[in-house]
N, C-alpha and C positions, 0 to 999 in steps of 0.2 A: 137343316142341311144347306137349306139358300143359302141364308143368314152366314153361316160358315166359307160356304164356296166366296162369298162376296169376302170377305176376311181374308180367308187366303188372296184373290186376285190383289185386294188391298194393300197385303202385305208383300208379295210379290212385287207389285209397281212399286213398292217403299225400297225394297231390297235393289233395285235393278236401279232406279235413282241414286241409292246411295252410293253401288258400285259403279255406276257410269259418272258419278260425282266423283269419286277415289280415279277411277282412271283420268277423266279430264285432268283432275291433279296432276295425278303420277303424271300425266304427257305433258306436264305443263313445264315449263324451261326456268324456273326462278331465276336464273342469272339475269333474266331481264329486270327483274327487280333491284342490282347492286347498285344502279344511279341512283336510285329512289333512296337504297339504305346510307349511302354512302351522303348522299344530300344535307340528310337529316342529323346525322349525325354531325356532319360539320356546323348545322344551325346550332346542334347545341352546345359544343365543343370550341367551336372554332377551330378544329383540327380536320385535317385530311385521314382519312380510311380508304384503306385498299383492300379487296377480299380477290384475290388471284388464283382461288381454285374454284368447287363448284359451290352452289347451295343445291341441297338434297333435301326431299322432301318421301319418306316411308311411311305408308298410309295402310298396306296389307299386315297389319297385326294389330291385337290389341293395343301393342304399347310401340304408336306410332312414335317415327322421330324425325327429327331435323338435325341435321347435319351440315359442317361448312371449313373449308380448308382453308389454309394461309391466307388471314388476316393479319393486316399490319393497320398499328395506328402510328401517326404521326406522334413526334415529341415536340418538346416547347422547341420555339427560333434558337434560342442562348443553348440549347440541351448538348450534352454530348456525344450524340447519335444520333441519326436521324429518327429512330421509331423508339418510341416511348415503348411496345408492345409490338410483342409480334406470336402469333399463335398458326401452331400449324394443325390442327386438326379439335375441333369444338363438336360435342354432340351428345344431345339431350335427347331422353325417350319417355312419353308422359302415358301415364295409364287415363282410358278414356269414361271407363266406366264410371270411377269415382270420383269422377268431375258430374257428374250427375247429382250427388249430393252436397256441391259445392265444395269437394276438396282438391286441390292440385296437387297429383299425386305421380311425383316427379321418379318413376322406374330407375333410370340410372342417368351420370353426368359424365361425361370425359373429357379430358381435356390432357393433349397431347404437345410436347412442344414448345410451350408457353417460355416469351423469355420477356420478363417484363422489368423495366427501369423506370426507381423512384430517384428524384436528385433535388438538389437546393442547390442553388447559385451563391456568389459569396454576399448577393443583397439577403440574401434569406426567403428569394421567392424559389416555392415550389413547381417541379414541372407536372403536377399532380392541378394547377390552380388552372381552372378554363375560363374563358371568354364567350358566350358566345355570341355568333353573329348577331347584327344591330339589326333592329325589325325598323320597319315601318308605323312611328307611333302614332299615328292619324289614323290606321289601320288596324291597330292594334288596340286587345280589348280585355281590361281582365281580365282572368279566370275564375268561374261564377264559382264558391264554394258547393259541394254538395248538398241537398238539404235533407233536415232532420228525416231519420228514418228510407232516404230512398236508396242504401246501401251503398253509395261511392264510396264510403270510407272505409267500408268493413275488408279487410284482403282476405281470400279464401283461406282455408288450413291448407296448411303445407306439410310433406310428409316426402323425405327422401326413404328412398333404398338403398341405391349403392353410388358414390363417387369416387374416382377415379383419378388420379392425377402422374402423368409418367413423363421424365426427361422435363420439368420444370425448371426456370430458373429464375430468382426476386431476386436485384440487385439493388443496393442502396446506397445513392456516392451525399456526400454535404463536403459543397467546395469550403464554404469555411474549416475545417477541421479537418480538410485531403482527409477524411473517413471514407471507406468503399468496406459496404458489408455484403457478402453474399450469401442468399439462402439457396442451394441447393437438392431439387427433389429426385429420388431417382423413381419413388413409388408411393403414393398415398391413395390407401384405400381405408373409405369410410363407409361402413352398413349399417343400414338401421330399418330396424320395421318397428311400427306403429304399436303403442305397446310393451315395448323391447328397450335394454340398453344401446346406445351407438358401438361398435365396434369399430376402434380405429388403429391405424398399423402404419407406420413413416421411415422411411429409409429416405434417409439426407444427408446432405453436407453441408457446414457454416464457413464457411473462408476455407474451403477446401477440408476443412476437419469431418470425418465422415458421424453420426449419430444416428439412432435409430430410436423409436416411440411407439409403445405399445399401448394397449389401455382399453377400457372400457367409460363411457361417460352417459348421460341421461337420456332421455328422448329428446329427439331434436323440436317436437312441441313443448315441451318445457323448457326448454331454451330461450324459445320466442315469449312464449307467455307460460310462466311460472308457475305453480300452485302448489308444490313442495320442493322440499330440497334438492336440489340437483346434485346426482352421485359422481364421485369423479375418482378411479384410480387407474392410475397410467405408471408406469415402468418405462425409462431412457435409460441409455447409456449413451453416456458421451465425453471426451477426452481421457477416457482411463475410468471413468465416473460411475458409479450406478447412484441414478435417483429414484425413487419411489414416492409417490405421492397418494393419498388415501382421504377420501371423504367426501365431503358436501358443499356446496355455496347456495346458500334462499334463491338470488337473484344472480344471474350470472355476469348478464347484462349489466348492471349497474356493479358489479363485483362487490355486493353484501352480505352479509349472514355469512362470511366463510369458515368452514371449521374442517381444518385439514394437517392430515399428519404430514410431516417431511423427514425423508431421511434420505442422507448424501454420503457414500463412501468412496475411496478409491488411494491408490498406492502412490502417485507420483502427481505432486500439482503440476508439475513442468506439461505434463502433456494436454493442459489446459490452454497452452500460451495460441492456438490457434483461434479459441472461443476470444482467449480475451484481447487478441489483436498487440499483444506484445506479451517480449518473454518472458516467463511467471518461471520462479524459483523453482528445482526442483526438490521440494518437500512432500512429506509424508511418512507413513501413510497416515490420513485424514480421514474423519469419519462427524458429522453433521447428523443429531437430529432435533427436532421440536416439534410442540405443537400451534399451528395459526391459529386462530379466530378473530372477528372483527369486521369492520367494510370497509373497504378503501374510502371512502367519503367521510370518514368521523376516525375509527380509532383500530389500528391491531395490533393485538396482543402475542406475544411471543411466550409461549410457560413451556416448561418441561425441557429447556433448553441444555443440550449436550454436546460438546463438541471434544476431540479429539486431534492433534497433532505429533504425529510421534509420540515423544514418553508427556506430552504437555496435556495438561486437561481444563477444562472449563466448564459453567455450568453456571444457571441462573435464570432470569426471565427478564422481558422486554417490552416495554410497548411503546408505539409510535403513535402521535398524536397526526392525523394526516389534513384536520380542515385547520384550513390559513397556512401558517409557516409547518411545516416538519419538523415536528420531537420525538427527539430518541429518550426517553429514560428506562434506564437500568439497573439491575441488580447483580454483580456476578463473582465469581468466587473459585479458585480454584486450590488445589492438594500443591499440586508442580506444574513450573513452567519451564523448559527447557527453552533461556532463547537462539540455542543453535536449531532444535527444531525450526525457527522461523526465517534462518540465515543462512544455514549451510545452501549450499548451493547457489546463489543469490547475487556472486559475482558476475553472471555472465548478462542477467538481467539490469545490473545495477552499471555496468558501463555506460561511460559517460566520454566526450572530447575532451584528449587532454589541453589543458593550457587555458588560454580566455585572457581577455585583458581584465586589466584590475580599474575597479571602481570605488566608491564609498566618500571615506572620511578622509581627514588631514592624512592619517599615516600610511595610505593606500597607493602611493605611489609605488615607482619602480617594480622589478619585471617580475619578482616573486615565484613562488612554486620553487619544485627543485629540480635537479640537475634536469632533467628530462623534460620539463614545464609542469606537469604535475604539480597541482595542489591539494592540500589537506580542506581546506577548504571552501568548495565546487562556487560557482559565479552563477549557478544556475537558476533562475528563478525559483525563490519557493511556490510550493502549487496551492496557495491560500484560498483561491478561489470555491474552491471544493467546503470549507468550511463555512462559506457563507450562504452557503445552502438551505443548512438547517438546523435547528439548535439540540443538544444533549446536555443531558447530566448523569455520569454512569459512574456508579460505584463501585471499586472493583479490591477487593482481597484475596491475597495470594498468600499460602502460609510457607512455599518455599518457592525464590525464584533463582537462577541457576544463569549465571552469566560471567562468559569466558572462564568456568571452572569453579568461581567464587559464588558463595552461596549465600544468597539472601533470604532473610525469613521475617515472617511476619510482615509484610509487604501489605501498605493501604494507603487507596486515593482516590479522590474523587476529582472525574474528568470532567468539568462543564466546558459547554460552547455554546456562546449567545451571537447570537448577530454579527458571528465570524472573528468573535475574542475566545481564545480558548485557556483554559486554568488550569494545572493540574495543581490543587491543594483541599486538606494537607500533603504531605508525600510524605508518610512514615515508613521506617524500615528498622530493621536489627541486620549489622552486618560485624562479622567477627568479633560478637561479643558487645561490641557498642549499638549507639544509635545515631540513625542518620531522619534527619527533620528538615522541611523545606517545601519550597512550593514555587510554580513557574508561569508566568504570565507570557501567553502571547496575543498581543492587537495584531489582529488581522483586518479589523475594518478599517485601520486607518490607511491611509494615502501611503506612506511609509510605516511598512509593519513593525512593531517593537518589542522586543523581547527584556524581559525580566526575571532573572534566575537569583535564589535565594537559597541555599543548600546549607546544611553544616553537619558535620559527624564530630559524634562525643565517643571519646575512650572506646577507639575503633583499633583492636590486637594488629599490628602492622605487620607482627610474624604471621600468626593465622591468615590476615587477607592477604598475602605475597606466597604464604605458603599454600594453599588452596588453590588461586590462581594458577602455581606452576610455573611462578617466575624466578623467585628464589627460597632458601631457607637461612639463608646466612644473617636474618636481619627479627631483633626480635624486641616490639615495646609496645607503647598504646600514644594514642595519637586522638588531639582534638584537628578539625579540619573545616573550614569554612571558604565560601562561592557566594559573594556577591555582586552579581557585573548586570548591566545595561547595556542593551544596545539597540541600534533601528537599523533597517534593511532591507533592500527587496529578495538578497540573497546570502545564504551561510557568512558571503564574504564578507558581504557590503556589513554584518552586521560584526564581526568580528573587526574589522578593519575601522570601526567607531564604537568600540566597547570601551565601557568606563565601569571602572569598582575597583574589587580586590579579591586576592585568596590569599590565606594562610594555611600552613600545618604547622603544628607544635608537636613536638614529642620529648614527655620525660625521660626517665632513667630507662637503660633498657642496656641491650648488647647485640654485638655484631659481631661471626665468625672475623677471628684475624686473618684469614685470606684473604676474605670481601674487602675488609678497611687496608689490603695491602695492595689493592688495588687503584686507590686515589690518595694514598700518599706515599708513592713512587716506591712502595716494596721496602718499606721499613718498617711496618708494625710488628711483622713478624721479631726482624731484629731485635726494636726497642724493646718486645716483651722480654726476650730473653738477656738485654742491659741491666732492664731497671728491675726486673721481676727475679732475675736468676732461672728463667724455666720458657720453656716455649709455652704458651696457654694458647690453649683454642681457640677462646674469644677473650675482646678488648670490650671492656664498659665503655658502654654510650652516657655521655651527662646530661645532654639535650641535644635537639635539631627544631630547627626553627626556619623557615620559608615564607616569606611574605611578598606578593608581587600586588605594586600598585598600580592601576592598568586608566591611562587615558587618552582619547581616542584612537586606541588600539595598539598604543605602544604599553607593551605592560614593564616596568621599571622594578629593577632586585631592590624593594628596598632592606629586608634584612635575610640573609644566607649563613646559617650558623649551624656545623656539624662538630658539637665536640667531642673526644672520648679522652681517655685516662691518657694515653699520648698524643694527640695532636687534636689538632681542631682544622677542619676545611670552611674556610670560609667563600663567598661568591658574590659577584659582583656583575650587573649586564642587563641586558636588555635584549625583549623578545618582541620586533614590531609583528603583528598578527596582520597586518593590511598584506605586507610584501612578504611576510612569512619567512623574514630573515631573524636568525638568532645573533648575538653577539654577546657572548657569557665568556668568565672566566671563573675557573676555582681553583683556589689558592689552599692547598693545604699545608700545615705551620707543624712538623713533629714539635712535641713539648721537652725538646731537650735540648741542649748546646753542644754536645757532643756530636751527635748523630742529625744532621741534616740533608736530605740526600731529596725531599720533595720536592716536585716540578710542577709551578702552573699548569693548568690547561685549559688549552682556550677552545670553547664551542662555538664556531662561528658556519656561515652558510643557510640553506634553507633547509625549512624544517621538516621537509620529506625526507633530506638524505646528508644531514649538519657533517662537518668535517670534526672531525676532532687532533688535536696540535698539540707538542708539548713546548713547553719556555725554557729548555735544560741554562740558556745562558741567564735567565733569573734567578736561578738556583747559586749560581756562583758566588750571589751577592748577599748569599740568605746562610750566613755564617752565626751560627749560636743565637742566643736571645728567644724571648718569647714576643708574642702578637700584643698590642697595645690594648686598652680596654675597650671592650665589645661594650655598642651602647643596644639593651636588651628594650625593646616595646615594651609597658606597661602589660599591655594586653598578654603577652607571652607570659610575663613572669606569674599574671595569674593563672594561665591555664599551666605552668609548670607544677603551682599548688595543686589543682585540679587532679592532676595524674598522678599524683602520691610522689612527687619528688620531695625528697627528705631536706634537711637544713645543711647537710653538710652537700647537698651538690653544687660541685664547682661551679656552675652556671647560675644559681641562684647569690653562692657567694660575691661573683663577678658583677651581679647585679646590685650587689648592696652594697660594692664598692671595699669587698671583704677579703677577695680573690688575691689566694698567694701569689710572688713572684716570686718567688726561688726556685731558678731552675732544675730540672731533673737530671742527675747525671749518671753516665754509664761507668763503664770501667773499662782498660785498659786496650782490652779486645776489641773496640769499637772501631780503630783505622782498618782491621784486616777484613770487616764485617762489608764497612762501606765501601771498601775497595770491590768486594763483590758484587753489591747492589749497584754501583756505577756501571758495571760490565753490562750489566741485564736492562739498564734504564734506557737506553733505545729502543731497544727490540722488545723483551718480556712485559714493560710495564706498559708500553704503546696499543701494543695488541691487547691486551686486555683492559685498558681504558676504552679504545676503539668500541672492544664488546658492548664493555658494560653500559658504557653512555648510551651508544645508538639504542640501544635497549628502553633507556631512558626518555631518550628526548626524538629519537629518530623511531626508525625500524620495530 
């Protein structure tokens, strides 16, 4: 019973110390401590600190805390605000017990207020980099490392409960690039007990876009120090968006072992455009999923890859090679690609300044663009940069691809990019029946980028691809078609305005509605069919057409323009400078008869956003009877005539073997009353609908 009484008294004087040690606390005024804090922190900062409310110290409960108002820290000298940080209300509460068995076991965190600025200058220095103050090196001494086993280096376990974070705000500007991103908090609360998942829950906004974050994640000891998988599934919505995320990473810290699902849907990309800080198409709806694995430090794997655009599909796998330079290699493959899916809406995004002075090559002069300054092709920097990032080589098959109405099938090519050159070959396709083969080089790592285009289409249906299209149906045959030009440039312009090579189209025997063909040889076909034919016909044979443009340093030059049919032939002649984007054409259509001549040049001259079109009625007056002199036919043409199954009796192959009749075609008697009527309409009807047809062509 002594032995006891003595115990209690003991414990008594222990209890009455402690609390008269809690009250000296409690009365103790810590603001006289801000000099001291505020000292220190400039030793290590080189930054001023101001704490302009109180410091609070609660010592009656177990899970004592500290507490402290409106803090400000200073920002760099250059900074664009005085405080780097400013917090208006900090307060942690620590349980006391289980600091007994060496754990810091941290009750709850608050933090209210918070509005903190990261920034870069346009040297590239940070206001995140500190100085601090310069000691006294005579004075100054070391720091003796810990020794083996006496615990300096071991940090106790750590173990949150609940954090709290309300009315936060992370701003982030980098003068070089005027980028300013803002993260917005209005609530984050994170819970976690010992043993348990984290529960975590975020209500924010990104550049004012608002998001929210749901989720579940591992114990926040296994975070710090590892021992299995760390679980991770979180749910956001953000911009229209639902993402989901599901799985695991080994190491989180080092970001390895990850194996995690993803899947991204939502209706309208457009209302992305606040995430991605400019304005995104509005496409969809869109739908993302795959599966991750891998570690950022060596390699991750993309499988199970699914994506969706509108009626477009994709599908495949991926992986990124991530130590040293970044590799993308891929596999992928799709049913359909619609590329309106990827365009519609895309105008409002894709605006640009009109106008821009002209640069490049020889033919780059003058004011160019059309009537409005408008150009077809923008001055604007290509954005090459982006490619020398990192290297890829993606495989990619499409079995139908669906552009501006015209349907492509069986679509394959492999896209490499090495050390910011990028390739797309081969470039195989089936379009209307033929085939299209090619392949296209762009250097991007050189000083001046250069472009190399190589294309050709074999016995391509001209009807089927005009008719699919939606442009016309009046025009019907098969066509070989070849693209090979050169150029360098730091923009669309610059390289068009110094392009060298050529194109051609051939096309054999074929036919064209006699309305279409009564449109570019001044409203006579119809006529002539019912002269020489005896009968109105619907269509007029085509014997060939033939197009060749030779193009150097951006002047591309008509060298041969040849449309024949069973009554006339249009031939053309002119020049398209691509620098100033002025055209200066003429076609001349020749009816095949002496009787009946009523056709008018016309001339396409102006820029090629909005070309004028003209007729020559007083050349016409001069163009009395007779046929066209001999057409000299390229080599090359007359073989791809063979090519397309034109026969031995076509005019055009005769003409080339020097076989081609002259004796003219002639009408009968009725032909003054005929042409008296086609001269009435040759200003007004045949105008307007060359005006049409052309701009269709070359313009509009």
């Amino acid at each position: 019973m002594r032995i006891a009484k003595i115990l209690l008294a003991v414990l008594a004087v222990v209890v009455v110390l402690l609390v008269g040690a809690a009250i000296v606390l409690m009365s103790m005024d810590f603001n006289q401590y801000k000099p001291q804090i505020v000292a220190e922190v400039k030793k290590a900062t080189g930054r001023e600190m101001a704490i302009d409310g109180d410091l609070r110290l609660n010592l009656f409960t177990l899970n004592p805390g500290l507490a402290v108002d409106g803090v400000k820290f200073a920002n760099a000298p250059w900074g664009s605000r005085p405080e780097m940080a400013t917090v208006k209300r900090f307060e942690v509460k620590v349980s006391i017990l289980p600091l007994l068995s060496g754990t810091l076991d941290i009750d709850q965190v608050v933090l209210e207020g918070a509005d903190i600025l990261i920034e870069r200058n346009r040297e590239g220095v940070g206001n995140y980099e500190f100085q601090a103050e310069k000691k006294d090196t005579a004075a100054a001494k070391p720091a003796e490392a810990p020794k083996a086993g006496s615990g300096g280096s071991n940090m106790p376990a750590l173990a949150v409960h609940e954090v709290t974070i309300k009315d936060a705000r992370l701003t982030y500007k980098d003068a070089r690039s005027a980028q300013t991103l803002i993260l917005g908090i209005k609530t984050l609360d994170v819970e976690g007990t010992p043993g348990k998942p984290m529960k975590v829950g975020l209500d924010g906004t990104y550049n004012g876009e608002p998001f929210t974050v749901k989720g579940s994640m591992g114990e926040l000891a296994e975070l710090l120090h590892p021992t299995r998988p760390w679980p991770l599934t979180i749910a956001a919505e953000a911009g229209g968006a639902a993402v989901d995320v599901k799985g695991s990473i080994a190491n989180p810290q080092a970001a390895t072992g990850i194996d995690i699902a993803l899947s991204v849907k939502g209706d309208d990309l457009s209302k992305m455009s606040g995430f991605a800080g400019s304005v995104v198409p509005a496409l969809g709806p869109y739908a993302l999923d795959a599966k991750i694995a891998g570690s950022i430090d060596k390699t991750i794997e993309v499988n199970g890859l699914s994506a969706t655009m509108g009626k477009s599909t994709l599908t495949g796998k991926a992986s990124v090679q991530m130590k040293g330079r970044p590799t993308l290699t891929a596999t992928l493959a799709s049913d359909l690609i619609y590329l309106e899916d990827f365009t519609k809406g895309g105008g409002e995004g894709a605006k640009k300044p009109e106008g821009g002075s002209a640069s490049g090559g020889a033919a780059s002069g003058g004011a160019g663009g059309g009537k409005d300054g408008k150009r077809l092709f923008p001055d604007d920097p290509l954005p090459l940069d982006g490619l020398k990032a990192a290297d890829a080589n993606i495989d990619l098959t499409v079995k139908k691809l669906v552009a501006n109405k015209l349907a492509i099938d069986n679509v394959h090519t492999v896209v490499a990019l090495k050390n910011g050159d990028l390739s797309v070959s081969p470039l195989d396709a089936e379009v209307a029946t033929g085939k299209i083969a090619g392949a296209v080089m762009l250097k991007g790592s050189q000083a001046t980028p250069a472009l190399d285009v190589k294309v050709s289409g074999k016995k391509v249906d001209i009807g089927k691809l005009l008719g699919e299209m939606g442009i016309t149906d009046l025009l019907y045959g098969v066509v070989n078609t070849e693209v090979d030009v050169k150029g360098q440039g730091k923009s669309v312009h610059q390289i068009m305005a110094g392009l060298n090579g050529k194109t051609s189209v051939v096309m054999g025997e074929g036919k064209m509605k006699s309305e279409a063909l009564d449109i570019y040889v001044g409203g006579a076909a119809t006529v002539l069919t019912q002269l020489v034919a005896g009968k109105k016909s619907q269509y007029t044979v085509i014997n060939c057409f033939m197009n060749q443009f030779d193009i150097k340093q951006g002047l591309a030059t008509s060298k041969v323009m040849l449309f024949d049919t069973e009554y006339a032939q249009i031939t053309g002649a002119g020049t398209i400078n691509l620098g100033t984007e002025q055209i200066n054409y003429t076609l001349d259509p020749k009816p095949k008869s002496v009787t009946v001549n009523t056709a008018v040049p016309v001339e396409i001259k102006g820029p090629l956003a909005d070309p004028s079109i003209g007729l020559n009625p007083l050349a016409a007056a001069a163009k009395i009877g007779g046929l066209i002199g001999t057409f000299v036919f390229p080599p090359a043409a007359v073989v791809t005539l063979g090519e397309l199954g034109a026969s031995d009796n076509n005019p055009c192959l005769k003409q080339a073997s020097g076989k081609q009749e002259t004796t003219p075609q002639t009408g009968s008697g009725g032909a003054a009353g005929a042409i008296k009527g086609l001269e009435k309409k040759l200003d007004k009807d045949v105008k307007e609908k060359l005006d049409e047809g052309i701009k269709k062509l070359f313009g509009k």
